[in-house]
C-alpha positions as CSV (number, residue, x, y, z in Angstrom):
1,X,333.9,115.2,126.4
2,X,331.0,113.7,124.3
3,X,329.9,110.2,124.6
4,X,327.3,108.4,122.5
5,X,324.9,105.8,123.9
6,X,323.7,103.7,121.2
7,X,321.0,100.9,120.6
8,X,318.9,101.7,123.6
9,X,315.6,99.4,124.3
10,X,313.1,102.0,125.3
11,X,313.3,106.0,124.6
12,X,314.6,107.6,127.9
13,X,313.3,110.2,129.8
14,X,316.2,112.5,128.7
15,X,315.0,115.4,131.3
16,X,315.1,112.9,134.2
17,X,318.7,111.3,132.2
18,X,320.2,115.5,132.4
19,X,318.9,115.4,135.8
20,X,321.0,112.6,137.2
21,X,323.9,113.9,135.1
22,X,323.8,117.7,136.2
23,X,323.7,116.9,139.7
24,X,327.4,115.3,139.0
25,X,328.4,117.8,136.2
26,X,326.0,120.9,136.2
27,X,327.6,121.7,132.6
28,X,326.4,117.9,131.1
29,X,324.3,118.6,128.1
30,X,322.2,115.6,126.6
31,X,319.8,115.0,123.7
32,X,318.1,111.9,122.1
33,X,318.9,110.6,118.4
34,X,315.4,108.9,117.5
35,X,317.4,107.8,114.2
36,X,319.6,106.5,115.9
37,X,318.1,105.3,119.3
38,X,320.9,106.9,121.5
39,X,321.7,109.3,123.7
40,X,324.0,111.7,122.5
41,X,326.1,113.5,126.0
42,X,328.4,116.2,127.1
43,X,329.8,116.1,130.4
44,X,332.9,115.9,132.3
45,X,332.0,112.7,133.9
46,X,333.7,109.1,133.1
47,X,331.9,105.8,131.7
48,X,331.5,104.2,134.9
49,X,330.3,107.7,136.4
50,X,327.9,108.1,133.4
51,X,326.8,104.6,133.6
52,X,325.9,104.9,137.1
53,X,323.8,108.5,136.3
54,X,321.6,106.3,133.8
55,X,320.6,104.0,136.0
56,X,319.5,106.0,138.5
57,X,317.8,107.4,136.1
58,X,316.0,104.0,135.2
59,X,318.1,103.9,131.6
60,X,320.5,100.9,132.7
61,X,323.5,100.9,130.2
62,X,326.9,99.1,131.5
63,X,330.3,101.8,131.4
64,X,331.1,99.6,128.2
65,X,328.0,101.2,126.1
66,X,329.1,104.6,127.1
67,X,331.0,105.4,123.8
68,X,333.5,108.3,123.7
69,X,332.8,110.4,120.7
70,X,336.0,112.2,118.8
71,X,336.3,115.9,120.0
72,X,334.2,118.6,117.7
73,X,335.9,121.6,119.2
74,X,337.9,123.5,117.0
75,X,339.3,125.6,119.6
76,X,338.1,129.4,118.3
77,X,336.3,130.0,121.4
78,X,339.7,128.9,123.9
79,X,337.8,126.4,125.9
């Protein structure tokens, strides 16, 4: 699934924010929109699980700024 942090305050460390989130879900992918100001994620993982992952992370968000982003996937590959 891919989620979409927006309007964050600072610019997060986003190899400490994969970190957190491959120790949950070794397949969670994550980059940084500067445009933007969010975090753009892949993972398996749930708001409140994502949430959570972030602030260990130092990057507090609450589950309710963890966006779910319509699917991309136009199913060529079968996964």
């Amino acid at each position: 699934m891919q989620f979409r942090i927006s309007s964050l305050p600072l610019i997060p460390d986003v190899d400490r924010v994969e970190a957190a989130l491959t120790e949950l879900d070794p397949a969670a992918m994550v980059d940084y929109d500067a445009v933007l100001a969010s975090l753009r994620l892949s993972t398996s993982l749930d708001a409140t699980e994502i949430a959570q992952a972030l602030a260990g992370a130092g990057v507090p968000v609450a589950a309710s700024q963890v966006q779910r982003q319509p699917s991309e996937c136009c199913g060529g590959c079968g996964g």
